[in-house]
Phi, psi and omega in degrees: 000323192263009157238008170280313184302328173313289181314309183295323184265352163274327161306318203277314176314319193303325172310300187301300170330315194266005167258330180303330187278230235344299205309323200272308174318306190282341150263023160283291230270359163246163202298314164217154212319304175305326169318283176320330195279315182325273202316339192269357198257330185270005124328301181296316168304315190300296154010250132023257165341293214261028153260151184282156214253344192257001174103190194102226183218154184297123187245020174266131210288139162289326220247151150216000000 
């Protein structure tokens, strides 16, 4: 049980590190500010989507 919790709390740290780089990427590669909440927010969305609704883990890749 206490390495499913391990294994579950390094996916989740992985997760977030890897939605904070995109977040950071996606205010690198746009001109302006609005641009950017747009692209982060339909991010945010895709996101969203692709967790399963009865709970668990997600099988849709994060990173893209």
């Amino acid at each position: 049980m206490d390495e499913e919790m391990n294994t579950s709390k390094l996916l989740v740290e992985i997760t977030e590190e890897n939605q904070t780089r995109k977040i950071l990427e996606i205010l690198n590669e746009c001109e302006t500010l609005e641009e950017a909440k747009e692209k982060i927010k339909a991010l945010r969305n895709r996101k969203t989507r692709s967790l399963p609704e009865e709970g668990g883990l997600a099988t849709a890749p994060l990173a893209t």
